[in-house]
N, C-alpha and C positions, 0 to 999 in steps of 0.2 A: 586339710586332707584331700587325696587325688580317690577320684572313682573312676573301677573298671565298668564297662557299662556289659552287661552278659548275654546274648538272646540266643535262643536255640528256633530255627526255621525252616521250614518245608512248603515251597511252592507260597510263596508271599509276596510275589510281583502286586499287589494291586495295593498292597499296603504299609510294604515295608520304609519307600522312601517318607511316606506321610511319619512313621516314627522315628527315623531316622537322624530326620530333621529336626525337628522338636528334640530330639536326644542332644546332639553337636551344641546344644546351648548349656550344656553342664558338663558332659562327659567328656574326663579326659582319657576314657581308652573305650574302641570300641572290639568287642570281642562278638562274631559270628560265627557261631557253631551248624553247619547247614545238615541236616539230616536225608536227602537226596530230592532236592529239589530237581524238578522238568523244565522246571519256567526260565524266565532269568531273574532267579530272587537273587544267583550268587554275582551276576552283573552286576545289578543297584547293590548288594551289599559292601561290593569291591569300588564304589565309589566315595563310601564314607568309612574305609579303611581296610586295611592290608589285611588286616589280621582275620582270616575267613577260612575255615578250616571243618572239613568233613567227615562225620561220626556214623559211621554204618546204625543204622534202626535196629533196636533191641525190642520192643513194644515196651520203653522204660524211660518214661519223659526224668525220671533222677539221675540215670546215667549219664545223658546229654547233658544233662545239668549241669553236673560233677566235671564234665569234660569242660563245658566251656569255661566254669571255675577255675578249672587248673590251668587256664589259659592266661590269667588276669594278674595283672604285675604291679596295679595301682594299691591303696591304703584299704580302699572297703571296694567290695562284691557288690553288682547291682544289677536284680533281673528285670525285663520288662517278654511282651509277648509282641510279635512281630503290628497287632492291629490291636497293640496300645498309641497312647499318646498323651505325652507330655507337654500341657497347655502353656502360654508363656508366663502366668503368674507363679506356677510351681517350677518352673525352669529355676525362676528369679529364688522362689523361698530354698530351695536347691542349691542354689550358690551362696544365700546366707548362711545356709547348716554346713555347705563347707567350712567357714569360715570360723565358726564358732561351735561346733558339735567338740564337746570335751573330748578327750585321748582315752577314758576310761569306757566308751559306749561302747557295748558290742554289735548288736542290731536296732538296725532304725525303723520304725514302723510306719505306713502311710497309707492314705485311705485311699481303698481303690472301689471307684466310682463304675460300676456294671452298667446299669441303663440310666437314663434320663427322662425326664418329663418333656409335654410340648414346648416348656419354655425353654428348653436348656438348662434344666437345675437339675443335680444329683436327686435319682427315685431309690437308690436301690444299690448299698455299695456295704465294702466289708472292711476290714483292718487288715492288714497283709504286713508280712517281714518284707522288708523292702532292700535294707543297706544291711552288710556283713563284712566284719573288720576281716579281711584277708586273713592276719594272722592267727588268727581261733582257727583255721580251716572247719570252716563248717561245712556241711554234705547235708544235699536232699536224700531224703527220703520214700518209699514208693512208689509205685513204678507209674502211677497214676493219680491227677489230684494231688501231687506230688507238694509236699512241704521242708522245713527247716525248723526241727524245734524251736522253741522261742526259751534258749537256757543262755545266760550272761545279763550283762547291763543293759535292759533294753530302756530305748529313749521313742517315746510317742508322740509322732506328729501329726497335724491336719493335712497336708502338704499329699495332694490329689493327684493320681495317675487315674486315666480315662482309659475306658475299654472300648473301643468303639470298631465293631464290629459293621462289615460293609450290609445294610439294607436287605441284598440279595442273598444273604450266606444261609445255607441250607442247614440242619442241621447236622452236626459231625458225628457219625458212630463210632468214630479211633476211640474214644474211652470206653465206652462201652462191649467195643469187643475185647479191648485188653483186659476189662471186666470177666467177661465170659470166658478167656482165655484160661485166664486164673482160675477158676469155679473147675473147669473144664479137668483141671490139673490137679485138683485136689487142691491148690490153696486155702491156708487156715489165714482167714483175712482178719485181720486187726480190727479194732474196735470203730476208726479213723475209714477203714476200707467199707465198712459194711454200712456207716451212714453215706458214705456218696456214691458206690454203690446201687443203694439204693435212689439215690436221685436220679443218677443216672436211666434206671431203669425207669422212674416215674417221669422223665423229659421222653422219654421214647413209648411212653403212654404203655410200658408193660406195669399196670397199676396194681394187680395181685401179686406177683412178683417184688415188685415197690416196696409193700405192706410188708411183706415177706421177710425184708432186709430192714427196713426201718425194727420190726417188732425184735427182732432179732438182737440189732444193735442196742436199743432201750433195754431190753433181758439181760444183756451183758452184765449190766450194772458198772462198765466204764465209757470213758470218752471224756469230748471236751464237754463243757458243760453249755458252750454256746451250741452246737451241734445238739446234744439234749435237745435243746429249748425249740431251737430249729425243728428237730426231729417231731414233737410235740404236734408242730405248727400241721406242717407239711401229711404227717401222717392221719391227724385228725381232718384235715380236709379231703384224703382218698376214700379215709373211713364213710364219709359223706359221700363221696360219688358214688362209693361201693352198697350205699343202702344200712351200712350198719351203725346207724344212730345209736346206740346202745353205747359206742364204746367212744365216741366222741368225747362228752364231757368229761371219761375217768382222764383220758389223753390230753386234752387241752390242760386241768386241774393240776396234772401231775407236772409242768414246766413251772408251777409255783413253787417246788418243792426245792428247785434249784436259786432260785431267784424271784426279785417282786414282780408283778405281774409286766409283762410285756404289749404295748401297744398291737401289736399284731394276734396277740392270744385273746386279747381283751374283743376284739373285732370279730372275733372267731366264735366267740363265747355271745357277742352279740346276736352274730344270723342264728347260732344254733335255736334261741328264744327267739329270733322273728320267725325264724321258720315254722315255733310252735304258734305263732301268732300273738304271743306273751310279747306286748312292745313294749309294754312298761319295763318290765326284766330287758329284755334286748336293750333300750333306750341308756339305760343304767351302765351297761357293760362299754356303748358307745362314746358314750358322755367320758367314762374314767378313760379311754383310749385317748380323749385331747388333752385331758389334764393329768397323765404323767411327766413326770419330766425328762427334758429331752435325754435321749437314751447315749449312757456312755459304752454300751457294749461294742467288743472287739470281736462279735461275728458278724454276723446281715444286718442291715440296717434298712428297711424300707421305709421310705420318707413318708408317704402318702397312708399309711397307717396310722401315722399320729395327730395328721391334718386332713388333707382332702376325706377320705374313708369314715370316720367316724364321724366326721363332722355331717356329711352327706345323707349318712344312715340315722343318723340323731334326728335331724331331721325330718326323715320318712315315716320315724315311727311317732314321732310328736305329734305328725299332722293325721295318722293315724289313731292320734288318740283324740285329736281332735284341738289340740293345743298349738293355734295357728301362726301366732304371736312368737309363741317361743320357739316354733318347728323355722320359721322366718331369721332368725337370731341365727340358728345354726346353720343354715343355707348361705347365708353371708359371710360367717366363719370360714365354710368351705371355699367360697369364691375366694377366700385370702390364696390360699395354693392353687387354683381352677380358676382365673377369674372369665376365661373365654371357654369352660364347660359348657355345652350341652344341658345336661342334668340340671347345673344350678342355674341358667338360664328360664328353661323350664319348670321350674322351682317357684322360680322368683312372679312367674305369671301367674302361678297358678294360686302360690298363697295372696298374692295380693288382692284376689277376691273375692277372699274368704277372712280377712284381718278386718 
C-alpha cells in the first residue's frame, strides 16, 4: 500500500522542513494544505513537493482537514502537524506495515508521543487514528480538537510520531478563541467539545470556568470513557487549587466506575491523604500506582505516574513514618526512571543516616 502524507500549515518556517524530512522516508505523496501563511512556510513546502495548495481560514481545523484529504490520490490518508516528527526507527516500522498491513484495515492507530523526559523517553503521550484507507472517505470532525471516528477495522500499533514543539513557543489561543467563538454563538457543544473545552480553558489558567465545563461534560452522562477518566483526574486536581476538598475524593472515586483504578488516580488519591498527613493511607494509594500493570489505555498515558511519582512519594511517606529501610527501597525504585534526580539524590543522603 502507497500513503498520501496530509498536513495543514500556517506560518511554520522554523519547523516544517525538520518534518518534512523525516516524512520523505515513507511518504509516497506529499499533500500541503497552507491556511495563509506570511512566512515562507509555502517556500520549504514547495521543496518537498508540488502539491501545495491554499484554503482560505474558516476557525475549522476539520475543513482544512477535509480539503487537504480530498487532495490525496495514494491507498491510505495520513496526518501529521507541521512540528511533528517522525524519528527514523518509525520511518522504518512505516515501511514494514506498508508491506504487510492486510487490504481489510481501515484505520491504523499510533502512539503519539507529547513531551519527553530529561532522558529522551516518552512522559506523556496518547493513541491517535493515524492511517485511513482512502476509499472509506472518511471526514474529520469539529471545528476544533478536531477527530475521525474510530468506526471500520482498526489495526493498533506502537509505531511513535513525536510532537516536538520548538522550546520557545508561547502558548497558542487559536483554540481557545474558536472556543469562545462558538459559546459566543450559541453553540450546543457535544459531549467531545465540552471536555476540551474545558482544558482548553484550564491551560489558560481560566480554572473556575475549567470546572465549569469539566462538571458539565461528567453530568452529561456521555463521552469517551478515556476523557471521563481524564476528566476525573484534571478536575479533581482544580477542585484542589480551588479549596474545595469536599468534592475531591467523590471525583477521583467516580473514574473507578469506568474502569480499574488508574495510575495517575491512584497518585491523586495518595497527596489527597498526605495532605491530611494520613501517610499510612497516602503510602497505600502510592505503593498500588507502581504495581498496576502497565497501562494499555488508548487515551493519555503519563509515564512518570507509574514510576518516578509513586515511587518518590512512597518514599517520603515511609520515611515519615519513620520506616527507613523500606522508604530507601522505594527511592531507588525511583532512580530506575530519575536516575540523575535531584530529589532521589537527596533522598539517598539523607536516608542513609538514618538506616
Amino acid at each position: 500500500m502507497k500513503i498520501s502524507l496530509c498536513l495543514i500549515v500556517k506560518n511554520e518556517q522554523h519547523v516544517l522542513s525538520r518534518c518534512l524530512e523525516s516524512a520523505t522516508k515513507f511518504a509516497d505523496e506529499i499533500i500541503i494544505v497552507d491556511t495563509g501563511s506570511t512566512d515562507k512556510t509555502k517556500e520549504i513546502a514547495k521543496q518537498f513537493t508540488d502539491k501545495v495548495f491554499d484554503f482560505e481560514w474558516i476557525d475549522d481545523f476539520s475543513a482544512a482537514r477535509n480539503f487537504a484529504f480530498s487532495k490525496a490520490t495514494m491507498d491510505y490518508q495520513m496526518w501529521l502537524d507541521a512540528d511533528d516528527v517522525v524519528p527514523e526507527k518509525s520511518a522504518k516500522e512505516i515501511n514494514e506495515l506498508k508491506k504487510s498491513l492486510n487490504e481489510d484495515v481501515d484505520i491504523v492507530t499510533m502512539k503519539y508521543v507529547l513531551s519527553f523526559d530529561e532522558n529522551n523517553n516518552p512522559a506523556f503521550y496518547s493513541t491517535r487514528e493515524r492511517l485511513f484507507k482512502r476509499s472509506k472517505d472518511y471526514q474529520w470532525i469539529e471545528p476544533v480538537h478536531e477527530c475521525i471516528p474510530l468506526v471500520g477495522n482498526l489495526h493498533y500499533t506502537d509505531i511513535e510520531i513525536w510532537h516536538k514543539k520548538k522550546n520557545s513557543e508561547v502558548l497558542s489561543t487559536r483554540n481557545i478563541e474558536i472556543y469562545k467563538a462558538l459559546e459566543k454563538n450559541g453553540t450546543v457543544f457535544s459531549a467531545r467539545q465540552l471536555y476540551y473545552y474545558g482544558r482548553e480553558l484550564r491551560d489558560h489558567n481560566e480554572t473556575d470556568k475549567a470546572i465549569f465545563y469539566y462538571e458539565k461534560f461528567l453530568n452529561s452522562g456521555s463521552g469517551w470513557v478515556e476523557d471521563i477518566i481524564s476528566c476525573c483526574h484534571q478536575l479533581a486536581v482544580d477542585y484542589k487549587k480551588k479549596g474545595s476538598r469536599e468534592k475531591i475524593l467523590p471525583t477521583l472515586l467516580k473514574s473507578f466506575e469506568y474502569d480499574v483504578p488508574r495510575p495517575e488516580i491512584c497518585c491523586e488519591l495518595g497527596y489527597y491523604y498526605k495532605d491530611e498527613q494520613n501517610y499510612g493511607q497516602a503510602f497505600k494509594w502510592f505503593d498500588l500506582a507502581t504495581k498496576l500493570p502497565q497501562s494499555n489505555s488508548v487515551g493519555f498515558v503519563f509515564t512518570d505516574y507509574s514510576g518516578y511519582i509513586p515511587n518518590i512519594e512512597a518514599c517520603v511517606c515511609l520515611s515519615l513514618l519513620g520506616e527507613y529501610k523500606k522508604a530507601n527501597e522505594y527511592n531507588e525504585r525511583a532512580s530506575v526512571s530519575r536516575p540523575d534526580c535531584p530529589s532521589v539524590r537527596q533522598n539517598r543522603d539523607y536516608l542513609r543516616g538514618l538506616i
